[in-house]
NUFIGU-864756 format. One record per residue (C-alpha): residue in three letters; x, y, z. Coordinates in steps of 0.05 Angstrom, whole numbers, always signed. Each point is the difference from the previous one (the first is absolute). Example, Ala and Ser with C-alpha at 12.3 -4.5 7.8 and 13.67 -1.06 7.14 Angstrom:
NUFIGU-864756
<rec><type>ALA</type><x>+246</x><y>-90</y><z>+156</z></rec>
<rec><type>SER</type><x>+27</x><y>+69</y><z>-13</z></rec>
//
This chain:
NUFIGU-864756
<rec><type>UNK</type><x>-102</x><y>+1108</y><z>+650</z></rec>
<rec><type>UNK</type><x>+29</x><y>+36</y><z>+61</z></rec>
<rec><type>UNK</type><x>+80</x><y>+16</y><z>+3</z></rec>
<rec><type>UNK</type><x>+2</x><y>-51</y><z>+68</z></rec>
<rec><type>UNK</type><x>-33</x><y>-56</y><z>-46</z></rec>
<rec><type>UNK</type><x>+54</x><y>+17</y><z>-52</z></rec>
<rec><type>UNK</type><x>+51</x><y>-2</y><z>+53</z></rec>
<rec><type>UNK</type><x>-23</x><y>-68</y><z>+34</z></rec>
<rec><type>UNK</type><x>-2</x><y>-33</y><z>-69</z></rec>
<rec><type>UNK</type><x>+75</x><y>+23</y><z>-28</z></rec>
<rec><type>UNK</type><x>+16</x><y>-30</y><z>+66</z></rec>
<rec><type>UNK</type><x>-29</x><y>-54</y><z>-1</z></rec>
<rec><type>UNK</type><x>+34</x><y>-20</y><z>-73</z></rec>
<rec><type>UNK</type><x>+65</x><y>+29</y><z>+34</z></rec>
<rec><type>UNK</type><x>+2</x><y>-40</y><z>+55</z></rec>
<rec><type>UNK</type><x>-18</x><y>-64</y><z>-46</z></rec>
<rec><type>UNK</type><x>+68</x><y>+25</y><z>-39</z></rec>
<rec><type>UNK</type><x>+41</x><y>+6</y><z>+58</z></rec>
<rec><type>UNK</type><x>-15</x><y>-71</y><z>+21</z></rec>
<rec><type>UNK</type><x>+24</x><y>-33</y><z>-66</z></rec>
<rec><type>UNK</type><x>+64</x><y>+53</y><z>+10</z></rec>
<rec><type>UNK</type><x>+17</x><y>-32</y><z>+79</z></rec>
<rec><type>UNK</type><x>-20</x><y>-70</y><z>-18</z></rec>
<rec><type>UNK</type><x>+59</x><y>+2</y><z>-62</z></rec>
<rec><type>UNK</type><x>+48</x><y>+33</y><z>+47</z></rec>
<rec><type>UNK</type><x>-9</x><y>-41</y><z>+55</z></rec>
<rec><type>UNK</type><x>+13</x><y>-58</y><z>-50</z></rec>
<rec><type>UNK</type><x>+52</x><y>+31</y><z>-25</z></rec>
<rec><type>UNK</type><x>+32</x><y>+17</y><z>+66</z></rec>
<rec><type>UNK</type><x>-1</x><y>-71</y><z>+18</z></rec>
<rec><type>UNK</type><x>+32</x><y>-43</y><z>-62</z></rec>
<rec><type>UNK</type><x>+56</x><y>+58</y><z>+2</z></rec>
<rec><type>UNK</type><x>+17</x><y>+13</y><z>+71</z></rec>
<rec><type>UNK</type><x>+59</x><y>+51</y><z>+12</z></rec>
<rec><type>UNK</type><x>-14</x><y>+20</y><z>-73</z></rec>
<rec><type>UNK</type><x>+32</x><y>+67</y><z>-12</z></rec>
<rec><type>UNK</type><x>-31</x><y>+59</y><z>-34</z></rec>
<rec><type>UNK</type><x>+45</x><y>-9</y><z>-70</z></rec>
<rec><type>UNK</type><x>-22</x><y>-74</y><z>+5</z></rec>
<rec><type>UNK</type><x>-73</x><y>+23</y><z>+6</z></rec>
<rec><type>UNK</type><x>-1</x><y>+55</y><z>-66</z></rec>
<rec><type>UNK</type><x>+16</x><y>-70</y><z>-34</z></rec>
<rec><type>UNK</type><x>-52</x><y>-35</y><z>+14</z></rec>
<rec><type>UNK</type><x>-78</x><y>-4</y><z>-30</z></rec>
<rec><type>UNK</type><x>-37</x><y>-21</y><z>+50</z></rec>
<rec><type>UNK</type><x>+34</x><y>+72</y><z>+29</z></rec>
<rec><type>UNK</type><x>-23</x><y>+47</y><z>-53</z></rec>
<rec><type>UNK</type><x>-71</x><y>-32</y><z>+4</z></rec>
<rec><type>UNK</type><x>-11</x><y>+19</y><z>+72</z></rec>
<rec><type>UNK</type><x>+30</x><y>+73</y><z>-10</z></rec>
<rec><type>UNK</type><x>-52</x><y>-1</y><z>-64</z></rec>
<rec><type>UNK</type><x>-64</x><y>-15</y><z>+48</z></rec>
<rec><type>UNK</type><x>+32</x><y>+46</y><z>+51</z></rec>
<rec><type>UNK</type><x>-7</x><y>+46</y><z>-44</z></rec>
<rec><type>UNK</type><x>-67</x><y>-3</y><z>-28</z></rec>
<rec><type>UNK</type><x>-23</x><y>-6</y><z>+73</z></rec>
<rec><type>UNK</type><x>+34</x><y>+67</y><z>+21</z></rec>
<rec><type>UNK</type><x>-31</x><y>+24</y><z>-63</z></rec>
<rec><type>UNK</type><x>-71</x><y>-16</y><z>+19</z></rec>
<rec><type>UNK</type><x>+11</x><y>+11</y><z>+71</z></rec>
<rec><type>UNK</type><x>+24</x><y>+81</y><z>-28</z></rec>
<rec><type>UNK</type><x>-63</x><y>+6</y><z>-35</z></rec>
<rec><type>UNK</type><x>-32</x><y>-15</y><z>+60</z></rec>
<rec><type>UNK</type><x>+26</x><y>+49</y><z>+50</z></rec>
<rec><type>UNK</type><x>-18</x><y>+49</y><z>-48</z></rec>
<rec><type>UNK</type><x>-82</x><y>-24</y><z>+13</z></rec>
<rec><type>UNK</type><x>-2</x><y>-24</y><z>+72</z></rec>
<rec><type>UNK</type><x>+37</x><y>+29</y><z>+58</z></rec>
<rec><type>UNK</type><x>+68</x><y>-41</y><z>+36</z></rec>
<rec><type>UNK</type><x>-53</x><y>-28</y><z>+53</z></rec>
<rec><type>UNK</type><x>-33</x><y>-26</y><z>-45</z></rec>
<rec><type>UNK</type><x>+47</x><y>-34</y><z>-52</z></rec>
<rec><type>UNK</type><x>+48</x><y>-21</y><z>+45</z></rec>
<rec><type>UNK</type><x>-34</x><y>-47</y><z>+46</z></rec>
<rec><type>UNK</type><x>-23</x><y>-31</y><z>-62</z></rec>
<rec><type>UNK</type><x>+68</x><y>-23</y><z>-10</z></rec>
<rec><type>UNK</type><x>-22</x><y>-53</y><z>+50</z></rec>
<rec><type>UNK</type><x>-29</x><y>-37</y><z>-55</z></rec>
<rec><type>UNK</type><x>+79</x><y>-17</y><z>-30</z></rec>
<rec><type>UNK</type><x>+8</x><y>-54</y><z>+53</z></rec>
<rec><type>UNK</type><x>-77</x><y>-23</y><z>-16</z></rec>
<rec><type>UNK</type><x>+16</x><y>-13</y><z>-69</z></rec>
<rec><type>UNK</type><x>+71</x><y>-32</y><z>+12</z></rec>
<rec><type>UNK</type><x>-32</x><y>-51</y><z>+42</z></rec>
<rec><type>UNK</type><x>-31</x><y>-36</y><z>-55</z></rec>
<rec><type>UNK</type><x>+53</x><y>+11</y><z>-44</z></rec>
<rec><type>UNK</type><x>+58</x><y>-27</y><z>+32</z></rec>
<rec><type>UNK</type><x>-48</x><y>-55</y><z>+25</z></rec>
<rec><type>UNK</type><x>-6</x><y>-14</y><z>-65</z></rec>
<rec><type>UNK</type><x>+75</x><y>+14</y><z>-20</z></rec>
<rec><type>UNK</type><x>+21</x><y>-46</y><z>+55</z></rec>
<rec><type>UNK</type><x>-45</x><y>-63</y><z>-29</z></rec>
<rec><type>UNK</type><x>-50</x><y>+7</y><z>+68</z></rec>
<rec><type>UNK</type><x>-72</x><y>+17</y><z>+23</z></rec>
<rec><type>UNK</type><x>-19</x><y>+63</y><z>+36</z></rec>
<rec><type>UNK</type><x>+2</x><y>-19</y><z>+76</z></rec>
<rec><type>UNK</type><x>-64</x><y>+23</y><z>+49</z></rec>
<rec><type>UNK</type><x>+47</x><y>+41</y><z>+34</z></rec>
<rec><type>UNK</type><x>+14</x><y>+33</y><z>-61</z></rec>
<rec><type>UNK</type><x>-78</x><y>+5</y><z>-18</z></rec>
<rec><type>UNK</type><x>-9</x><y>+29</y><z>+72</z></rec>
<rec><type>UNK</type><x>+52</x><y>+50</y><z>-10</z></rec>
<rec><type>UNK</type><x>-32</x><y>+26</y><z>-70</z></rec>
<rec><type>UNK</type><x>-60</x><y>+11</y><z>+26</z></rec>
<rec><type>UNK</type><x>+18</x><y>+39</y><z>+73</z></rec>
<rec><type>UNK</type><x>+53</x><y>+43</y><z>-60</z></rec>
<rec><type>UNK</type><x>-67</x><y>+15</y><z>-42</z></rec>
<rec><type>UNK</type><x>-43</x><y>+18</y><z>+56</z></rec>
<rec><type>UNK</type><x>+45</x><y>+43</y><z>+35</z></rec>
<rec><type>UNK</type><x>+15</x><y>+37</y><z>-61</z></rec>
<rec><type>UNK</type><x>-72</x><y>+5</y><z>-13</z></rec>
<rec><type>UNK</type><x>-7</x><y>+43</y><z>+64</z></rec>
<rec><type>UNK</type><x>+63</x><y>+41</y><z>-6</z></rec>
<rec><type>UNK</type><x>-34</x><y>+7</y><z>-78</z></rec>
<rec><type>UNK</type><x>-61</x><y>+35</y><z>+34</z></rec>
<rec><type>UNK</type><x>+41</x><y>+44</y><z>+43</z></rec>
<rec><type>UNK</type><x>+49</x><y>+25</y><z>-42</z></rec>
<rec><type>UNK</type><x>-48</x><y>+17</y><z>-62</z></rec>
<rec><type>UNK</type><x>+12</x><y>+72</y><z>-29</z></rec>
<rec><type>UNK</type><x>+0</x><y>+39</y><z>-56</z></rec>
<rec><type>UNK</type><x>+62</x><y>-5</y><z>-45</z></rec>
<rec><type>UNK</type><x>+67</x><y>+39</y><z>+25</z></rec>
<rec><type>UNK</type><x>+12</x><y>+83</y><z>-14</z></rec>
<rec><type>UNK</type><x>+51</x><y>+5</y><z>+53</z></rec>
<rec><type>UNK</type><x>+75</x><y>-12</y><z>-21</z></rec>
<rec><type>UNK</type><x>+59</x><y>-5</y><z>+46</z></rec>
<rec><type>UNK</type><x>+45</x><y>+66</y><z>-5</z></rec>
<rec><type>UNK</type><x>+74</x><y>-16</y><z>-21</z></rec>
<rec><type>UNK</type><x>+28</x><y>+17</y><z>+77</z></rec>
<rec><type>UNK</type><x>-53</x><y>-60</y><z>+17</z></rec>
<rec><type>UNK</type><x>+27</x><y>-45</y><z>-43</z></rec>
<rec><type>UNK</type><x>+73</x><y>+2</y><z>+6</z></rec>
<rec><type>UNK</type><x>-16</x><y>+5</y><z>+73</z></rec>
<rec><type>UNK</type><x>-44</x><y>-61</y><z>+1</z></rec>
<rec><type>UNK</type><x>+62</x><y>-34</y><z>-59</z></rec>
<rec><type>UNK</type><x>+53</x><y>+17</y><z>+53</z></rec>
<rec><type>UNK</type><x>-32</x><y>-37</y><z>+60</z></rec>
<rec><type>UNK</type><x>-24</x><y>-67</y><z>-43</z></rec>
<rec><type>UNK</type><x>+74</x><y>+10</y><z>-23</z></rec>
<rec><type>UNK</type><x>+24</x><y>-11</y><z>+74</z></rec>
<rec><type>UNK</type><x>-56</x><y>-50</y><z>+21</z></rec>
<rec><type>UNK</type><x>+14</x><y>-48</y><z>-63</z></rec>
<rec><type>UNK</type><x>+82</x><y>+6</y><z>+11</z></rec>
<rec><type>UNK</type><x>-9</x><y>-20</y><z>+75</z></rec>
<rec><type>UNK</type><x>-50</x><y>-56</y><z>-22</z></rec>
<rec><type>UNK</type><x>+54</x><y>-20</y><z>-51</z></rec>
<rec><type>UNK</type><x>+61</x><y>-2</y><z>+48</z></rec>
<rec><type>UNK</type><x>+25</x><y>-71</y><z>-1</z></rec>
<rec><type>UNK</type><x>-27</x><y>-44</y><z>+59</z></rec>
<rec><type>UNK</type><x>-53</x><y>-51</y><z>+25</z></rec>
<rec><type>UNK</type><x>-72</x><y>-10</y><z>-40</z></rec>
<rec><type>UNK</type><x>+28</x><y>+30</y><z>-69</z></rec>
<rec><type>UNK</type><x>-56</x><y>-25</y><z>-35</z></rec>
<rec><type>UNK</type><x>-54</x><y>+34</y><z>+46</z></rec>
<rec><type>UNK</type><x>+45</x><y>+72</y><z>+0</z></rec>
<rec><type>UNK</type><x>+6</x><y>+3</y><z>-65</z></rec>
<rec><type>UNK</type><x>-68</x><y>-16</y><z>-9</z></rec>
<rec><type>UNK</type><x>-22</x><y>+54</y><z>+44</z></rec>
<rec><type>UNK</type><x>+42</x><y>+46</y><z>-30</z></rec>
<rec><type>UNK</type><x>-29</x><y>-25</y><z>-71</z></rec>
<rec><type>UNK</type><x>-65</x><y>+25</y><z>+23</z></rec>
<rec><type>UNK</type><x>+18</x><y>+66</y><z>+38</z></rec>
<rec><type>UNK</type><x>+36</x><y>+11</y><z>-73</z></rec>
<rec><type>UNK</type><x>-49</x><y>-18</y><z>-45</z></rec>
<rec><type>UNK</type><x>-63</x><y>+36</y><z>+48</z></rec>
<rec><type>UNK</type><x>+49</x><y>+68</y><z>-9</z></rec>
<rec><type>UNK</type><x>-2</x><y>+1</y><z>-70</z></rec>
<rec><type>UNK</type><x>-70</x><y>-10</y><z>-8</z></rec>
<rec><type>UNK</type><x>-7</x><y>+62</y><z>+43</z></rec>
<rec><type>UNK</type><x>+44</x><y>+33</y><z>-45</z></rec>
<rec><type>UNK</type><x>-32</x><y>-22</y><z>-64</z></rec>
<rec><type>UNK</type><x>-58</x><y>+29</y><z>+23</z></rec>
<rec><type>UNK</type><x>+30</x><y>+60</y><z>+9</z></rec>
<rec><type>UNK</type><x>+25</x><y>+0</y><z>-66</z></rec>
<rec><type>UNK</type><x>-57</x><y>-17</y><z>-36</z></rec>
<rec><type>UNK</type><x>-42</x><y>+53</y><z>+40</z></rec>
<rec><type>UNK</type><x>+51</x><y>+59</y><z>-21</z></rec>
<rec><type>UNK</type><x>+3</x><y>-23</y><z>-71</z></rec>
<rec><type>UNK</type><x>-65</x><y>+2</y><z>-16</z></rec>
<rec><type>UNK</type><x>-11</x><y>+66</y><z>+42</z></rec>
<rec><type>UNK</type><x>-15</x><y>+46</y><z>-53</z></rec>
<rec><type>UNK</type><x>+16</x><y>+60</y><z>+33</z></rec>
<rec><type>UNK</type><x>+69</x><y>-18</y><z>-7</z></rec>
<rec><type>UNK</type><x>+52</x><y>-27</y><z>-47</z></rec>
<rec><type>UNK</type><x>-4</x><y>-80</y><z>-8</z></rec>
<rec><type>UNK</type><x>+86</x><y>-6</y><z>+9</z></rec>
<rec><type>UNK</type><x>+10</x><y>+47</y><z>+59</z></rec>
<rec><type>UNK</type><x>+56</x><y>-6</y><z>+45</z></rec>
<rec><type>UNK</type><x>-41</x><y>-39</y><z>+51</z></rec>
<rec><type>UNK</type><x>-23</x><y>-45</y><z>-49</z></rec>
<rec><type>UNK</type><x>+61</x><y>-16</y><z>-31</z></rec>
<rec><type>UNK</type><x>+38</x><y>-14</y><z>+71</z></rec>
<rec><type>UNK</type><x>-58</x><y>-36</y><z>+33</z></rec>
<rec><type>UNK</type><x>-8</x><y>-43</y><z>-71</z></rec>
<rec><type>UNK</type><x>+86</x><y>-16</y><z>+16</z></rec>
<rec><type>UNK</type><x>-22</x><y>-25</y><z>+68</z></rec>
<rec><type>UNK</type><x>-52</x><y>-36</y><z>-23</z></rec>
<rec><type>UNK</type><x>+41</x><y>-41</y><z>-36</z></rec>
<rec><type>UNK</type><x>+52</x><y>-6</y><z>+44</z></rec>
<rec><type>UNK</type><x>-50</x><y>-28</y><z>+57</z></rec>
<rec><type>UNK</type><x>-39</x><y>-46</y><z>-57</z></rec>
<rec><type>UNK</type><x>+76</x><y>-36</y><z>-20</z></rec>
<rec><type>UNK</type><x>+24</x><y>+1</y><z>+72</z></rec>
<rec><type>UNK</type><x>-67</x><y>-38</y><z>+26</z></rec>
<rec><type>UNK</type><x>+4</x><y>-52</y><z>-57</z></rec>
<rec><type>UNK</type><x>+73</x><y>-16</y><z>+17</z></rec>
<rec><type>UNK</type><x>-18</x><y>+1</y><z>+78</z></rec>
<rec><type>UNK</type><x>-52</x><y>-55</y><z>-20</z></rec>
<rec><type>UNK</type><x>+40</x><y>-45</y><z>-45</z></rec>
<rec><type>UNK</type><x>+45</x><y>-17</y><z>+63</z></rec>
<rec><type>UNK</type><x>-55</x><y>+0</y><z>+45</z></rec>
<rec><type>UNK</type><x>-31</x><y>-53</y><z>-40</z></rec>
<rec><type>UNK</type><x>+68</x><y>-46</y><z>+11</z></rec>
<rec><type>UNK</type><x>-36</x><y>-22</y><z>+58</z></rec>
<rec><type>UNK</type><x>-70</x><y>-21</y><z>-29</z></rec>
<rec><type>UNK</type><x>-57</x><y>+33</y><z>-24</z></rec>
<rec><type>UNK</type><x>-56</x><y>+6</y><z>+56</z></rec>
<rec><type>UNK</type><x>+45</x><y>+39</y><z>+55</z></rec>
<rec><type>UNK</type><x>+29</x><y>+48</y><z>-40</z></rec>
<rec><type>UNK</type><x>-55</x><y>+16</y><z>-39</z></rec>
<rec><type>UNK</type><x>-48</x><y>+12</y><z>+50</z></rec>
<rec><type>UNK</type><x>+48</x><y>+50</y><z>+43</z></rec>
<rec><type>UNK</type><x>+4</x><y>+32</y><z>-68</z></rec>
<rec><type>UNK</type><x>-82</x><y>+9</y><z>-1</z></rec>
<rec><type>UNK</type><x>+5</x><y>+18</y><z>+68</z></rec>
<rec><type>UNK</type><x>+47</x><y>+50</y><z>-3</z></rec>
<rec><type>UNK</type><x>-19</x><y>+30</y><z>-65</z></rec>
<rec><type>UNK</type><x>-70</x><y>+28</y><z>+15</z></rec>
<rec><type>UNK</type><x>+24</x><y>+22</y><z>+74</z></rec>
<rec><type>UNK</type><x>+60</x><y>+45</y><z>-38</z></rec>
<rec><type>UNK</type><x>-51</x><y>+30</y><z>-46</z></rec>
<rec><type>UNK</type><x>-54</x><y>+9</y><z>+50</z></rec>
<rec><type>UNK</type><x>+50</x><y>+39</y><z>+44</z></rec>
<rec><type>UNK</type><x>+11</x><y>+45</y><z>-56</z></rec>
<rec><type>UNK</type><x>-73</x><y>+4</y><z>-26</z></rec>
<rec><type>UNK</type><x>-25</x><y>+16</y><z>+73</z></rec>
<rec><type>UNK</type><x>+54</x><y>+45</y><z>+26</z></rec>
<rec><type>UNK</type><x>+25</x><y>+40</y><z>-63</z></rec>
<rec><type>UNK</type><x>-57</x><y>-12</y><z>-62</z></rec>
<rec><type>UNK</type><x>-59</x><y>+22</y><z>+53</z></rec>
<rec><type>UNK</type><x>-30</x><y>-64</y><z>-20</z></rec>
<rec><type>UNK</type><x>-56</x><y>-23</y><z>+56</z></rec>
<rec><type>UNK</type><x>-47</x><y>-52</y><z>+18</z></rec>
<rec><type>UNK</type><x>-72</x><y>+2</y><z>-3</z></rec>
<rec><type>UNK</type><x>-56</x><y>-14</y><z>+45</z></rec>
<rec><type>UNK</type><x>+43</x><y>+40</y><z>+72</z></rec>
<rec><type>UNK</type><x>+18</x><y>-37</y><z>+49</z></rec>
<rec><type>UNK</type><x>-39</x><y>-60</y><z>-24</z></rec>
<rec><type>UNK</type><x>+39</x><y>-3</y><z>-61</z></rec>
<rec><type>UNK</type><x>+59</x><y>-3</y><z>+35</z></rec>
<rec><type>UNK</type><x>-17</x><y>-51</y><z>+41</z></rec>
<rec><type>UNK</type><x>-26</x><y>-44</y><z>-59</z></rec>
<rec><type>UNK</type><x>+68</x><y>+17</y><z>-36</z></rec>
<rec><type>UNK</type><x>+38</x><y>-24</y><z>+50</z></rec>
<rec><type>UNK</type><x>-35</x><y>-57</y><z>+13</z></rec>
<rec><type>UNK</type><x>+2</x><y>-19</y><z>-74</z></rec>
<rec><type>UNK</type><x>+68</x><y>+7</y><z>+0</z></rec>
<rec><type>UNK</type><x>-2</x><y>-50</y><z>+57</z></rec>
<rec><type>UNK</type><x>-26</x><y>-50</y><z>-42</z></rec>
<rec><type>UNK</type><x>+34</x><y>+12</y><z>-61</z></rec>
<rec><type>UNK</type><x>+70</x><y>-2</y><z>+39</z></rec>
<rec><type>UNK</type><x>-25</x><y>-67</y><z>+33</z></rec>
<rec><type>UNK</type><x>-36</x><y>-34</y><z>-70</z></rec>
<rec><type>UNK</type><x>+76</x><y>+17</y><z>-25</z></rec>
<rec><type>UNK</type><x>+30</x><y>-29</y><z>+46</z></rec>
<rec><type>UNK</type><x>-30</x><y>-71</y><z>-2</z></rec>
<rec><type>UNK</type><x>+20</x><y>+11</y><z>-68</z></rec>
<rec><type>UNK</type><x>+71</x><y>-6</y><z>+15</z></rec>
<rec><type>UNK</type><x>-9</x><y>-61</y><z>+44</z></rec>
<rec><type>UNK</type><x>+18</x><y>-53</y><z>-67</z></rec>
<rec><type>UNK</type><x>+69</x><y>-37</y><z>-6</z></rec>
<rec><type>UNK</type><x>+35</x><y>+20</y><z>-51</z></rec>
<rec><type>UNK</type><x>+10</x><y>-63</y><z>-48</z></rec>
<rec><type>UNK</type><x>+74</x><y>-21</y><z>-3</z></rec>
<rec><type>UNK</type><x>+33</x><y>+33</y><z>-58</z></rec>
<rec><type>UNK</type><x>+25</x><y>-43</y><z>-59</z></rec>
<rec><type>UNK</type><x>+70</x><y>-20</y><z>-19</z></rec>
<rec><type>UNK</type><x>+29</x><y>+41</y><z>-50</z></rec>
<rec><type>UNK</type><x>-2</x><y>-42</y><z>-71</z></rec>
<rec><type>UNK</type><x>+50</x><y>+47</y><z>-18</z></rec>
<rec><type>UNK</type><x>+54</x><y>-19</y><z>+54</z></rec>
<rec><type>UNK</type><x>+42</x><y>-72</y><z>-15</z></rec>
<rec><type>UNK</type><x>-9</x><y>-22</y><z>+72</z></rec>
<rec><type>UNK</type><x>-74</x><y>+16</y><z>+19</z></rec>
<rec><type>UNK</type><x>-23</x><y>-37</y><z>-70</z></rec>
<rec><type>UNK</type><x>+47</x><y>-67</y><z>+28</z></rec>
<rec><type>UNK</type><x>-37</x><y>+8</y><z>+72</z></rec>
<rec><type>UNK</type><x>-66</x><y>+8</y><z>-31</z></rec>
<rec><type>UNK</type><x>+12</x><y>-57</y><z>-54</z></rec>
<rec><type>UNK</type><x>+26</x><y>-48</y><z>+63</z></rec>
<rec><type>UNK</type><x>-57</x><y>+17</y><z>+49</z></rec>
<rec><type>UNK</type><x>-51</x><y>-19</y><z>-57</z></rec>
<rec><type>UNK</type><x>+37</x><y>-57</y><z>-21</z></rec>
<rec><type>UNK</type><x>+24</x><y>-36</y><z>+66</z></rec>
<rec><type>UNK</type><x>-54</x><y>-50</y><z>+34</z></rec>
<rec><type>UNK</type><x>+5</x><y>-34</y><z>+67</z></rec>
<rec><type>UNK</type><x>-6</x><y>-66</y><z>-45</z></rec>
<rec><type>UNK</type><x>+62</x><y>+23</y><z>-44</z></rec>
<rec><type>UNK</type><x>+41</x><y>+5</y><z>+47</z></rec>
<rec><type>UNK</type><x>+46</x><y>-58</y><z>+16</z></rec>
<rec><type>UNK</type><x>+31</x><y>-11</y><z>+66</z></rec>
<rec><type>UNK</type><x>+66</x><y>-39</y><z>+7</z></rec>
<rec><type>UNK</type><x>-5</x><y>-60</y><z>+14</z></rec>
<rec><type>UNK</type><x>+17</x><y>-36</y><z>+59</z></rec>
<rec><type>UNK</type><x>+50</x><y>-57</y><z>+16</z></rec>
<rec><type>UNK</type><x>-35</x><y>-73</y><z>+20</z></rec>
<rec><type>UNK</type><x>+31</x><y>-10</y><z>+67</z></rec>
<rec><type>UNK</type><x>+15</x><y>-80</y><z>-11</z></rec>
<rec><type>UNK</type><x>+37</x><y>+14</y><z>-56</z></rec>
<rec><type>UNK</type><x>+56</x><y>+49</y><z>+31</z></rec>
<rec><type>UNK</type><x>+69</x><y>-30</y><z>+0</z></rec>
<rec><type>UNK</type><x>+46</x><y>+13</y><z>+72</z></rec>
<rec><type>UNK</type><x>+54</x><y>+34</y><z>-8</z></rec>
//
């Protein structure tokens, strides 16, 4: 098996991950809205989502070390895919055409950009002026996007994905110096770059977890968006990593991307379902308990006087 056929199918499992991780959050976001970050270490539901996170970002490590950043990042696409169905699910509802439409335009565009961006696995690192220089300016991009204003969701969504698309470039990095054996596994470079990395990886999850106040579809998909675009910038410009096939290639890269950007977002085009009362709060569970309880035919209107019967005054 090839290192891109490696790469495609930690990706694929990763991406799979990632959905469960954005479907709990955006539930989670929703029955505790203006939660706090103490309030949110204290809850399961929490710690579950950081837990597939995790295993994701593991997978999705593994493999950047097999497949280049234009190639595993676009497959990040396939996050919002796999939400669909599950929050469909989640929320108690079918998968709507729209929806269906929007999968397959995401699949086929990724298919092309799959064709394009197919190369052996990475042996170029960044150096560490690179990195902080490339830390420094997501720094500034992600504090603007995070300045208190209009849209919230959508900027810190964007700013989720410029995050999180940054630190896979950087994980790359480090895994390509580690395993360099010309060199010793815990240089300097690895050791800040790995810092970064995690700083970038925590910053993007917390960047989401508001995003997702607002829903699930929006959000989500400026995070896929975004994402692959921060990577590819990196990949392209910095890692030396190309596309195949001339100008061709480009042109069926960029017209997959087209589609993908377009399948994701009719993806986005779904209601959010109205969140649920909180069982836990005294007056949400008396609302709920009266709205299911109280019937046009129960309730009793007062009744009025029989004109003959009035006395004058």
């Amino acid at each position: 098996m090839s290192a891109t056929l490696v790469a495609v199918a930690l990706s694929l499992v990763s991406a799979v991950a990632y959905a469960a991780a954005a479907v709990a959050q955006e539930r989670l976001a929703a029955r505790d809205v203006g939660a706090g970050l103490l309030r949110l270490l204290g809850t399961g539901a929490w710690w579950t989502s950081v837990a597939l996170n995790a295993g994701a970002a593991l997978l999705h490590v593994v493999a950047l070390k097999y497949g280049p950043l234009t190639v595993v990042q676009p497959l990040g696409a396939l996050t919002l895919v796999a939400a669909v169905p599950m929050g469909a699910r989640m929320a108690g509802r079918r998968v709507s055409p729209v929806e269906w439409r929007g999968t397959a335009l995401t699949l086929l565009g990724l298919a092309a950009l799959l064709v394009t961006a197919s190369g052996p696995a990475p042996d170029r690192a960044l150096s560490l002026g690179e990195a902080l220089a490339v830390a420094g300016t997501t720094t500034a991009l992600i504090g603007l996007l995070s300045w208190p204003g209009a849209r919230p969701g959508l900027r810190h969504a964007t700013a989720s994905g410029f995050a999180s698309g940054v630190a896979s470039a950087l994980t790359q990095t480090v895994t390509v110096a580690a395993t360099d054996r010309s060199g010793p596994a815990l240089s300097l470079e690895v050791v800040v770059v790995a810092v970064l990395v995690a700083a970038f990886a925590t910053g993007g999850l917390l960047l989401s977890q508001t995003a997702y106040r607002g829903g699930l579809g929006g959000p989500l998909a400026v995070v896929t968006l975004t994402n692959p675009v921060a990577a590819a910038v990196i990949g392209l410009t910095l890692l030396g990593q190309g596309l195949q096939g001339g100008v061709a290639g480009v042109l069926l890269a960029l017209a997959g991307a087209a589609v993908a950007s377009w399948g994701v977002v009719l993806l986005t085009r779904v209601a959010p379902p109205a969140p649920e009362p909180d069982a836990e709060h005294p007056v949400a569970a008396v609302l709920a308990l009266q709205a299911r309880t109280v019937s046009p035919e129960s309730v009793v209107l007062p009744r009025q006087p029989d004109p003959g019967r009035l006395t004058p005054l």
